[in-house]
C-alpha positions as CSV (number, residue, x, y, z in Angstrom):
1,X,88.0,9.7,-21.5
2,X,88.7,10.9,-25.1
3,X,91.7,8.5,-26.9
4,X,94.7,10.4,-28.3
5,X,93.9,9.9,-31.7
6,X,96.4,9.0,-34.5
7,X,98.6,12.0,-35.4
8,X,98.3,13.6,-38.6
9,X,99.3,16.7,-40.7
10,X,97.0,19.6,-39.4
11,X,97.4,22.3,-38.5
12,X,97.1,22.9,-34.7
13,X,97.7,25.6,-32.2
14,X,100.9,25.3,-29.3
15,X,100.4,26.2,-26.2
16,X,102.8,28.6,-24.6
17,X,104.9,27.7,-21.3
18,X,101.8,29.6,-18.9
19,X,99.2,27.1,-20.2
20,X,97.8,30.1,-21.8
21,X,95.1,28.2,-24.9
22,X,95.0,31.1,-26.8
23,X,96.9,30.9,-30.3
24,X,100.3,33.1,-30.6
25,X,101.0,35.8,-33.4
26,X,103.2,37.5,-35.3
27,X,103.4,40.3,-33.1
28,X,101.4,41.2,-30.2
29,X,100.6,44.8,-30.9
30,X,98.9,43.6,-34.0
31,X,95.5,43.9,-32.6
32,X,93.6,43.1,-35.5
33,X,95.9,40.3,-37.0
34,X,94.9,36.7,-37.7
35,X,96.1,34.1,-35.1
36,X,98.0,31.8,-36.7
37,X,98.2,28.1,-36.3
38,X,101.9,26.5,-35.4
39,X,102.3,23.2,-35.8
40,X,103.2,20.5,-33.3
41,X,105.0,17.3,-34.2
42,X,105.3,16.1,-30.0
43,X,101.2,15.3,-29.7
44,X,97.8,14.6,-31.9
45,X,95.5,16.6,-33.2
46,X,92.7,15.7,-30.4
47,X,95.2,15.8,-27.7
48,X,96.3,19.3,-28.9
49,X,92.6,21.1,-29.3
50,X,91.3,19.0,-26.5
51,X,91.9,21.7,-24.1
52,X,90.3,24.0,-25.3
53,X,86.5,24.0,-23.8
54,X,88.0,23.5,-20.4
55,X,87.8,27.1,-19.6
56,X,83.9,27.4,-20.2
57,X,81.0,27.2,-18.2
58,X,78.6,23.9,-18.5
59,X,75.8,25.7,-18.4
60,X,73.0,23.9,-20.5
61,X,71.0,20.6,-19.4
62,X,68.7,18.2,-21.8
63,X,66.1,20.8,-21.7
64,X,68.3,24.1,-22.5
65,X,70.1,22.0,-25.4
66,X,66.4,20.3,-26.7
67,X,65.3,24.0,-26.4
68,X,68.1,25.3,-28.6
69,X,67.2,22.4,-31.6
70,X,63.7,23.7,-31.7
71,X,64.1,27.4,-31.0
72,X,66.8,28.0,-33.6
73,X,64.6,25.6,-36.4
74,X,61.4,27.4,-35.9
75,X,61.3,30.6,-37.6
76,X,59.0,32.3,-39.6
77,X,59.4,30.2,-42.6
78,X,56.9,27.2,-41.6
79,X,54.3,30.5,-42.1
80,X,55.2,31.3,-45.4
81,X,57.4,29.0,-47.7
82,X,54.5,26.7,-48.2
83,X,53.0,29.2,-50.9
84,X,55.8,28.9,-53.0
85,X,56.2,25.4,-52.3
86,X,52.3,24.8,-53.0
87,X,53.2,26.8,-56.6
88,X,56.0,24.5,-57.9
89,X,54.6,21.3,-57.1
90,X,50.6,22.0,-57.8
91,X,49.7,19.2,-55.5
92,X,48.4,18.6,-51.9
93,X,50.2,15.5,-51.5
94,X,53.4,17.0,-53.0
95,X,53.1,19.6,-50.5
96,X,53.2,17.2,-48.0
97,X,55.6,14.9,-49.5
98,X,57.9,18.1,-49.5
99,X,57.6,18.2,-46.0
100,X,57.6,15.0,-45.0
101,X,61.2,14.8,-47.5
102,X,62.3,17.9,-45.1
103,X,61.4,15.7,-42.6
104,X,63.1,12.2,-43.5
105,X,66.3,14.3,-44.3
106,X,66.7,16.2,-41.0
107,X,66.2,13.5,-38.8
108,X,68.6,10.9,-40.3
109,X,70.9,13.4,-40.3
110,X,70.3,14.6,-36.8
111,X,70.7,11.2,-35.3
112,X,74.0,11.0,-37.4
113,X,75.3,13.9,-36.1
114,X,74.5,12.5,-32.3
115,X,77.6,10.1,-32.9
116,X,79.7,13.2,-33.9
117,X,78.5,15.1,-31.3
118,X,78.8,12.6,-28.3
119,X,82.3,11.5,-29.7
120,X,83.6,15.3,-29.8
121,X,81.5,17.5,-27.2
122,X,83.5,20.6,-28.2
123,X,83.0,24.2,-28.8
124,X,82.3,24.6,-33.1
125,X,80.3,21.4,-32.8
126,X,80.0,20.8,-36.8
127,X,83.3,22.9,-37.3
128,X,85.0,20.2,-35.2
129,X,83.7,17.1,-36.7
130,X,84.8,18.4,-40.7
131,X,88.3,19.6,-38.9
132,X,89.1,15.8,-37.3
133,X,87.1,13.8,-40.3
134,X,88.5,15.4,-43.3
135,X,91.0,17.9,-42.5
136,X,91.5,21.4,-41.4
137,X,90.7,23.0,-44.8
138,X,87.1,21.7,-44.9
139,X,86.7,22.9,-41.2
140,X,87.3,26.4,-42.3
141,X,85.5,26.4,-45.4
142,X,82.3,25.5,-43.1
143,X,83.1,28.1,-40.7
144,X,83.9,31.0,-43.6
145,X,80.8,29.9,-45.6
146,X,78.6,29.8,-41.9
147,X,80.1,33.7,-41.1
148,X,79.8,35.2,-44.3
149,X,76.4,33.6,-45.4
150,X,74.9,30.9,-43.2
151,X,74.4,32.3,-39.5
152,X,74.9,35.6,-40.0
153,X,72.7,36.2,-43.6
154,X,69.7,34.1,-41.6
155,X,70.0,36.3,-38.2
156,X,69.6,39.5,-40.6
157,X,67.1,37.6,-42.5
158,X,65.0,36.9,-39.2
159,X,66.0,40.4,-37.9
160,X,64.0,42.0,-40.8
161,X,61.9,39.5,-40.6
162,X,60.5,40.7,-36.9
163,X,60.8,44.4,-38.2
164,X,58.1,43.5,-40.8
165,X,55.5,41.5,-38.8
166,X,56.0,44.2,-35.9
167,X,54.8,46.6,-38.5
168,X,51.6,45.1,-38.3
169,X,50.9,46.4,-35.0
170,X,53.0,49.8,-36.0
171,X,52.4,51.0,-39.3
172,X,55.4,53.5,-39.3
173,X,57.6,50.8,-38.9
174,X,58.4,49.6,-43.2
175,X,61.0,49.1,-45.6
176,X,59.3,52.2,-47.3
177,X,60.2,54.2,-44.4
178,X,64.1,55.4,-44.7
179,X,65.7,57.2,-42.0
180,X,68.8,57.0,-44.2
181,X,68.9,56.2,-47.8
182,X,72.7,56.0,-49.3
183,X,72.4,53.9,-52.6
184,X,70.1,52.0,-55.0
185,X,71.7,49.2,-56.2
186,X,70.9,48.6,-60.0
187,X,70.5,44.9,-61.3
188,X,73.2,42.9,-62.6
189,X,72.7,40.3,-64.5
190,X,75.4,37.2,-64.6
191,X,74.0,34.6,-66.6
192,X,70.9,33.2,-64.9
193,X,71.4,35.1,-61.6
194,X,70.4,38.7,-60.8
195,X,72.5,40.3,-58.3
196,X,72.1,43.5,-57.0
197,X,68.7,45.3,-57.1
198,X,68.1,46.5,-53.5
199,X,68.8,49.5,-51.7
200,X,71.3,50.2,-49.4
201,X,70.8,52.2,-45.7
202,X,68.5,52.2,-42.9
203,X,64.7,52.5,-42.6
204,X,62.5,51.6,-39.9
205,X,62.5,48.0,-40.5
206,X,65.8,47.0,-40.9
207,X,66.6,49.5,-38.0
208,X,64.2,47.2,-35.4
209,X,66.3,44.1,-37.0
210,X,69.4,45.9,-36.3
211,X,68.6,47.0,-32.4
212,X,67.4,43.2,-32.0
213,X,70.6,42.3,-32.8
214,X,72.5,44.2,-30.8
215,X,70.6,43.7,-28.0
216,X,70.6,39.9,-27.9
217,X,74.2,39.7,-28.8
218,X,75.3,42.0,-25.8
219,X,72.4,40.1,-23.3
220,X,74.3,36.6,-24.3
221,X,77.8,38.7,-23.2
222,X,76.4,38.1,-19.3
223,X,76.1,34.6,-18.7
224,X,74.9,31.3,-21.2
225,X,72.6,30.3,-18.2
226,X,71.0,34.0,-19.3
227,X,71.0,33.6,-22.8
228,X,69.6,29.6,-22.2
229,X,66.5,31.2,-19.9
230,X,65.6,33.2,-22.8
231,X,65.5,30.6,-25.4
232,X,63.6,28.2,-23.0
233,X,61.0,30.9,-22.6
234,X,60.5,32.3,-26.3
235,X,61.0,28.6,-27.5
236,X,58.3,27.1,-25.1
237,X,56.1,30.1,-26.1
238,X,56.3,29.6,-29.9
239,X,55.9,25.7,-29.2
240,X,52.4,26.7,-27.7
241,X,51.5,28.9,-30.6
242,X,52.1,26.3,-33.5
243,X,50.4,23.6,-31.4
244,X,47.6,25.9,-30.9
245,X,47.1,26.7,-34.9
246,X,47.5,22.5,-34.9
247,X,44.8,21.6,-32.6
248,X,42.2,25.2,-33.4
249,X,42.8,24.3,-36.8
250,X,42.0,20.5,-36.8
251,X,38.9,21.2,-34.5
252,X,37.6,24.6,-35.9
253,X,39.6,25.5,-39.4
254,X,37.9,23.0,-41.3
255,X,36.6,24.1,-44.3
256,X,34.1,22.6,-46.2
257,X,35.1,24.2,-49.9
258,X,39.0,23.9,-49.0
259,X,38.4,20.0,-48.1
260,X,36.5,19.7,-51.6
261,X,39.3,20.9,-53.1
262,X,42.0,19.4,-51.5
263,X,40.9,15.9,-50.4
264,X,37.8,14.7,-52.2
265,X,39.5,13.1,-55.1
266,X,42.0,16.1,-55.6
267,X,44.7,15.1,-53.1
268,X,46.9,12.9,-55.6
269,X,46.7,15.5,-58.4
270,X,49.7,15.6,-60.5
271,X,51.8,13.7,-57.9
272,X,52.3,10.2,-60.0
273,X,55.9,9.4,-60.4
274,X,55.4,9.9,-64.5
275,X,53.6,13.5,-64.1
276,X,55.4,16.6,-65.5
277,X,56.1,19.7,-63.6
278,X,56.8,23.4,-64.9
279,X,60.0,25.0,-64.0
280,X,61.6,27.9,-64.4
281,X,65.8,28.0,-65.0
282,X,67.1,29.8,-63.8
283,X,66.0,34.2,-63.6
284,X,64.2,34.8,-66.9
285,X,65.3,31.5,-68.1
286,X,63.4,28.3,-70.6
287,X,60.2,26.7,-68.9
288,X,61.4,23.3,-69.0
289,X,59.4,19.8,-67.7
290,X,60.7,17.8,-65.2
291,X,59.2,14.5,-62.9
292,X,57.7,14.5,-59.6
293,X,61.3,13.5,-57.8
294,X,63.2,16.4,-59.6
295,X,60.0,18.9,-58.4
296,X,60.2,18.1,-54.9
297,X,64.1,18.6,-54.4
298,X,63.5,22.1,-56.4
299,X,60.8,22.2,-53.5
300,X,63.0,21.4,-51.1
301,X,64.8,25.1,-50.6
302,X,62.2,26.0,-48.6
303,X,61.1,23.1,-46.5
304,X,64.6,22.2,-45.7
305,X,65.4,25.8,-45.2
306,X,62.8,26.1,-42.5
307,X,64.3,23.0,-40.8
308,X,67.5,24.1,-41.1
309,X,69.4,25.3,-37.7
310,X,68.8,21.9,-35.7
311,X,73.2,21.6,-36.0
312,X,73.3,24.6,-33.5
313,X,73.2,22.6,-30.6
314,X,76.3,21.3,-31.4
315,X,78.5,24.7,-31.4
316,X,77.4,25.0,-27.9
317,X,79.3,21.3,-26.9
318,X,81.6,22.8,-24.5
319,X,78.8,24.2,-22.8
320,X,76.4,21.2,-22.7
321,X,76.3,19.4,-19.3
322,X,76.7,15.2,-20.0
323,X,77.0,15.7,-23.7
324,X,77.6,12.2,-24.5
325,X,74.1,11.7,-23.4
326,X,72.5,14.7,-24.2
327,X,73.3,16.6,-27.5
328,X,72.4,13.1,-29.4
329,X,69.3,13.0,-27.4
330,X,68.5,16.6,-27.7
331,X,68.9,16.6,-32.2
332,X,66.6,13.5,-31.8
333,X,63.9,15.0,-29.6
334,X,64.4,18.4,-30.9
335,X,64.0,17.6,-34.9
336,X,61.7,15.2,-33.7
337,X,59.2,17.7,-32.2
338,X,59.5,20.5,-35.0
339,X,58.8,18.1,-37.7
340,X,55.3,16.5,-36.6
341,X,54.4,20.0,-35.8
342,X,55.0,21.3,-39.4
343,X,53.9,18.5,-40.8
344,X,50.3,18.9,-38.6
345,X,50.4,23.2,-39.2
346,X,50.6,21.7,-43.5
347,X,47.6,19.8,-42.9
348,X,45.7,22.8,-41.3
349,X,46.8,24.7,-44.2
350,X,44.9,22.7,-46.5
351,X,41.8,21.7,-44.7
352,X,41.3,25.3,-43.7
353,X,42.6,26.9,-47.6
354,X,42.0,25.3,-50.8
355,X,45.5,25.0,-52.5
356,X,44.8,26.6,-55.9
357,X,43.7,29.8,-56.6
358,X,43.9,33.5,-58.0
359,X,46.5,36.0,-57.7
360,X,43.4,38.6,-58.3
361,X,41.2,36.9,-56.2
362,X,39.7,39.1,-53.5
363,X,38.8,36.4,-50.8
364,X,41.2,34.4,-48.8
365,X,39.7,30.8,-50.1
366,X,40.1,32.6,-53.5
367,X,43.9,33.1,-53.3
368,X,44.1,30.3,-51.8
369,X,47.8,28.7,-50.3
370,X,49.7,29.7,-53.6
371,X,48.4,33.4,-53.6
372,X,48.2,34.4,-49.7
373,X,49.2,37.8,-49.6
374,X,52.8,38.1,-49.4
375,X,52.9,34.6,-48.9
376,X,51.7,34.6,-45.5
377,X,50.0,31.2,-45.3
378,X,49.5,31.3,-41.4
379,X,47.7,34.7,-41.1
380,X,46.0,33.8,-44.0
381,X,44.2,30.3,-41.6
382,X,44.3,32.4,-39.0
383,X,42.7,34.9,-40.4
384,X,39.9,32.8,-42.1
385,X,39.5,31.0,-39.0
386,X,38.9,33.6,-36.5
387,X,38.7,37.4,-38.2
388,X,40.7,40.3,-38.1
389,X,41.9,39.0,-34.7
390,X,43.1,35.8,-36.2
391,X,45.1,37.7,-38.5
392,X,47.1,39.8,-34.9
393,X,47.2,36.4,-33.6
394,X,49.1,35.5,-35.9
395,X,51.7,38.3,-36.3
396,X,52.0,38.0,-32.6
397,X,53.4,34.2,-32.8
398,X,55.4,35.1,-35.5
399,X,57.3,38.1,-33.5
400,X,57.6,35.9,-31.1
401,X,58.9,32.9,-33.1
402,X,61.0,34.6,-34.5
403,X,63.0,37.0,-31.6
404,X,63.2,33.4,-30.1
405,X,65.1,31.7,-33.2
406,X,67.3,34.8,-33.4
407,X,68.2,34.5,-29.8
408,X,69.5,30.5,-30.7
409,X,71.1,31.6,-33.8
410,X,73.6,34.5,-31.9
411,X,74.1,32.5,-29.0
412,X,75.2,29.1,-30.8
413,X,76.9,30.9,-34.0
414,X,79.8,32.5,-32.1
415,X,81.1,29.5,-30.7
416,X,82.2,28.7,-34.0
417,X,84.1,31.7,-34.6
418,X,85.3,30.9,-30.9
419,X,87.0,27.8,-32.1
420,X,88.2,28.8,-35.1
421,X,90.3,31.5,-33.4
422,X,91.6,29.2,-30.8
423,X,92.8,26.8,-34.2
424,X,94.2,30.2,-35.4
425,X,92.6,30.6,-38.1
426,X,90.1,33.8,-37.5
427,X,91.0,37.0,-35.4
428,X,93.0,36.2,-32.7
429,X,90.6,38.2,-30.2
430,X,87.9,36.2,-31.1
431,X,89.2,33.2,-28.9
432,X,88.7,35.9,-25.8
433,X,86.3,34.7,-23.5
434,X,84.5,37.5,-21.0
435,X,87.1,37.7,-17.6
436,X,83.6,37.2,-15.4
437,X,80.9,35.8,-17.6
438,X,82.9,32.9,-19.2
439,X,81.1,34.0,-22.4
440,X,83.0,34.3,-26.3
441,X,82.4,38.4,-25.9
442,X,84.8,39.2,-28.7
443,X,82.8,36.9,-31.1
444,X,79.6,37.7,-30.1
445,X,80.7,41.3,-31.3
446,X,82.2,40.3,-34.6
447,X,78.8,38.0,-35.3
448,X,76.9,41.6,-34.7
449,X,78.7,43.8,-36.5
450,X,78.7,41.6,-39.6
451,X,75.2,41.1,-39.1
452,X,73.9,44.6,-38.7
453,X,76.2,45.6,-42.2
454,X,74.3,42.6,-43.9
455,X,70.9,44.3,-42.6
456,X,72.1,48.0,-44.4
457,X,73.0,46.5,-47.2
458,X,70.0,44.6,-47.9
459,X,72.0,42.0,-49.4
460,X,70.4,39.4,-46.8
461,X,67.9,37.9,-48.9
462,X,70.5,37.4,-51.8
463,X,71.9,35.6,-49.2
464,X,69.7,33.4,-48.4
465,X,68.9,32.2,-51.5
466,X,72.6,30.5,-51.2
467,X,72.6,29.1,-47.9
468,X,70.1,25.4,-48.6
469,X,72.7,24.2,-51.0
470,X,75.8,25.5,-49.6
471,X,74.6,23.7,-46.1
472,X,73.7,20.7,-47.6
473,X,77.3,20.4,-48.9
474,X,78.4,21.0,-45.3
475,X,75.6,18.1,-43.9
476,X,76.6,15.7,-46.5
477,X,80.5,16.3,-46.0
478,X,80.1,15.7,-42.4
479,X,78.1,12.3,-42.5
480,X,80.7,11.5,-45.0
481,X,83.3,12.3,-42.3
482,X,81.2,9.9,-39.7
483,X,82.3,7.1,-42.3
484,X,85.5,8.5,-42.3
485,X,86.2,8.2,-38.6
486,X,84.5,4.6,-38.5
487,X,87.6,3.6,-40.5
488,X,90.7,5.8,-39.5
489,X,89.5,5.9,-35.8
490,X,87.9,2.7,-34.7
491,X,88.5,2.4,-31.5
492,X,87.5,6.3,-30.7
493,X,85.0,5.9,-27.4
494,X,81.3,6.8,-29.3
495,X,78.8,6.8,-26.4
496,X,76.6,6.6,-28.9
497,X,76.6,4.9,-32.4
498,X,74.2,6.5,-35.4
499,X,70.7,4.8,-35.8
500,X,71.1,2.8,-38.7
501,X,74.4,3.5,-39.4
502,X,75.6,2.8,-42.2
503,X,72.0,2.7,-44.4
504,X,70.4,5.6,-43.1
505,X,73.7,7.9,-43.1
506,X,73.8,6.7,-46.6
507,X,70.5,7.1,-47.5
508,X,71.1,10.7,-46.6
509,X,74.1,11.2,-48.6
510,X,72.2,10.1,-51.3
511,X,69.3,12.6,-51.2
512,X,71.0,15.6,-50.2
513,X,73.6,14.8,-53.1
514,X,70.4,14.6,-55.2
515,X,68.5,17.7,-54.0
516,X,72.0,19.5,-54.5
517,X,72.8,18.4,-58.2
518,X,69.2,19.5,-59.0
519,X,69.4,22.7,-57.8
520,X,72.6,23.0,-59.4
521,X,71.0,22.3,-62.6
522,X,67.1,24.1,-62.3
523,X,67.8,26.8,-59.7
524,X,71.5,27.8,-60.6
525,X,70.6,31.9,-59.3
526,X,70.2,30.1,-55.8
527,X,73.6,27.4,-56.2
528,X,76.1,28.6,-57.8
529,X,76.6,32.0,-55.6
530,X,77.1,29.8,-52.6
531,X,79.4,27.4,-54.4
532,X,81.7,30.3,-55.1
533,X,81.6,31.4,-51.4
534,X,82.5,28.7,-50.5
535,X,85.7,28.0,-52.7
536,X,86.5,31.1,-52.1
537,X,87.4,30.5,-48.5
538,X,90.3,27.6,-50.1
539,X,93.2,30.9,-50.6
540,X,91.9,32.4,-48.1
541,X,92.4,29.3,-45.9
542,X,96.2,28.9,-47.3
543,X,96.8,32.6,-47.3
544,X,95.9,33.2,-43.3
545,X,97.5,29.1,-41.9
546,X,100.8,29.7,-43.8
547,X,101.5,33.0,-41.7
548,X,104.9,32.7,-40.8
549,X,105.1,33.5,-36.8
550,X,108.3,35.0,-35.3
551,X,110.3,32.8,-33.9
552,X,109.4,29.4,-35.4
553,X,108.7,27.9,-38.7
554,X,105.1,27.1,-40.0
555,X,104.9,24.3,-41.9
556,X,102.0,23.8,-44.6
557,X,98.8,21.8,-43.7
């Protein structure tokens, strides 16, 4: 079914004389060396990997993989980012627009990817697709950046994230509340970033992110069909919630002085093409002026960021049942879904709040969408909608939005590490599958442990701040690589062919390059960390494939 493709220097793993997939070593009683990658000169570099999903269990329909897009893009940030969104672009339009951009962006690339995806249903999805496009080298620099930052810096983030609305419901459970306190980080300042300034240890919060963790890594040990029932339940539940706060708030949230403010005559404020916007560079840096199109890809971090995920899907190929048909169709319909439903919660927001107000205020319509407490936009509408009880509503969703997206994120995220190690170039162990469950154990453990040191450290949210641009990089080298393999591989079976291709791929190229130089330029605290990460991974990359392995030569890549 899948062409031998055109050989080409990579790096790739042999298989010994038993059949046995899993990359060789130096030595064997080096536990907790790398695998490294032999190369072959008797066979391609699809013919060679293509072997290496055979030994999982298709496990996931249309519905599981549809469920995975949404569950692992809903979060908790379509209740909060829209505060700091509503700041920088002191519109109601622009607030929308910076959705809708989310929007536009996610779903060309999403039906992009479907080409990819039904082209190369393998383990490491995105991992894959950079590997055979462009090379092995940008392969791992996607899966170093994804393990150090991406996946694992957003399943802490979500982690803490469930810690702190759960402490609405039990007060003990805070950031203020250490159980073990081992260091306060001072703040260092590098030019116009601040890094450091959090403390380091456990306290109540970061403890509930850190048993969450650990349980859902260990439950996704025994079985994908037990890991898929869970996403399809928390995921349908969530879905329910937000299209609850879409329909209550359309039919009861209206608010007479939040329409006044936001639609009778007010909704085009400051969103002409020639207006000027206020921003910040850098921490502590110059107030500069810039236009409506540079203000809305500064906006972007957090719209896109809330979107983000929707590739997750695609680490779980080997897995999928009928991929060719259904991981395209599940990005479409998944992305699909999530963004009229943030687009329609946006909407609430601002017939329910008016978008301006006070940081002192003492009413909700006072603060307003810029100045809900602790940016919590959606308990702030639920709130004014329906009381007190509105306001537990609320946190409710969100606990359960968010132990949903967290489930999504650990299941998809080792499967990436999975294929890495069977390319040799991670832990050798972590190409292990479970002897009765079929399941990447080792890397599920690996993912956790990580994880849980992130959540002690508290550098999480530092984290975060890095991963929009340094996954926009990833998304726009990938689509890149889709023109890539039109050319060097044009007679590669694709079972499906990108919407639009080569315009809308383009189009997205474009923007995303846009959004990216911009942040580089206006939000350098958030883009440069991540750009480091990621070249970072480039000696690390040559250091670990040039391993020589006893008993043959290893030539460069």
């Amino acid at each position: 079914m899948y062409p031998a493709w055109p050989r080409r220097s990579s790096l790739v793993v042999r298989e010994s004389d038993d059949c046995d997939p899993r990359p060789t070593t130096n030595d064997a009683s080096h536990g907790g060396a790398l695998s490294t990658p032999t190369t072959s000169t008797s066979a391609s570099d699809w013919e060679i990997h293509s072997h290496q999903d055979k030994e999982l269990v298709k496990g996931l329909g249309l519905t599981s993989a549809t469920m995975l897009v949404i569950g692992s893009m809903i979060g908790s940030g379509i209740f909060i980012v829209s505060a700091e969104i509503s700041r920088e672009v002191n519109s109601p339009a622009l607030l929308l627009g910076a959705w809708a951009m989310a929007g536009l962006m996610t779903i060309i690339a999403a039906v992009s990817y479907g080409e990819l995806a039904a082209m190369m249903p393998r383990a490491g999805g995105q991992y894959v697709y950079l590997r055979e496009s462009l090379g092995p080298l940008w392969g791992f620099l996607y899966g170093w950046t994804l393990f150090l930052v991406i996946q694992t810096g957003t399943i802490a983030a979500v982690g803490v994230a469930f810690g702190k609305f759960l402490g609405v419901f039990f007060p003990s459970i805070s950031s203020t509340q250490w159980i073990l306190h081992l260091w306060k980080v001072p703040p260092i300042r590098l030019g116009p970033m601040v890094l450091g300034n959090m403390d380091v240890g456990v306290n109540t919060q970061n403890l509930v992110a850190i048993i969450m963790v650990i349980g859902l890594s260990v439950v996704n040990i025994f079985g994908l069909k037990t890991g898929a029932l869970i996403q399809n339940v928390f995921t349908a539940a969530k879905l329910s919630a937000l299209f609850a706060l879409a329909v209550f708030g359309v039919a009861l949230g209206r608010n007479a002085t939040a329409i006044a403010a936001n639609f009778s005559g007010h909704f085009w404020r400051n969103a002409a093409l020639g207006a000027q916007h206020a921003v910040q560079v850098g921490v502590g840096g110059p107030i500069v002026m810039v236009g409506t199109l540079t203000i809305l890809a500064v906006s972007q971090v957090g719209s896109l960021f809330s979107m983000d995920a929707w590739n997750n899907v695609t680490f779980t190929a080997g897995e999928v049942k009928n991929p060719s048909r259904n991981l395209p169709l599940s990005l479409a319909l998944g992305t699909g879904v999530v963004i009229a439903l943030y687009l329609a919660c946006n909407f609430v927001y601002l017939n329910t709040l008016p978008l301006q107000g006070s940081p002192q205020a003492t009413t909700l319509l006072g603060r307003g969408i810029q100045h809900a407490a602790e940016d919590r936009v959606g308990t702030a509408v639920m709130t004014q909608m329906f009381g007190a009880t509105g306001g537990l509503l609320m946190a409710a969703a969100i606990l359960i939005s968010t132990f949903g997206c967290n489930n999504g994120l650990i299941l998809t995220g080792a499967r990436v590490y999975y294929a890495m190690a069977k390319d040799g170039l991670f832990f050798r162990g972590v190409a292990k599958l479970h002897p009765t469950h079929k399941t990447p154990a080792v890397s599920l453990m690996v993912q956790m442990v990580w994880t849980c040191l992130l959540c002690i450290s508290g550098s999480y949210g530092q984290l975060l701040d890095y991963i929009i641009f340094a996954a926009l990089l990833f998304y726009i080298l990938t689509i890149v690589g889709l023109f890539v393999l039109r050319r060097t591989r044009p007679n590669a079976e694709r079972p499906y062919r990108a919407v639009g291709y080569p315009v809308l791929p383009a189009i997205y190229i474009v923007m995303a390059s846009f959004v990216d130089v911009v942040l580089l330029r206006y939000k350098p605290q958030f883009t440069w960390p991540g750009l480091i990460v990621v070249l970072l991974g480039i000696p690390v990359y040559f250091a670990w494939s040039r391993r020589p392995q006893r008993g043959n030569t290893t030539e460069s890549a």
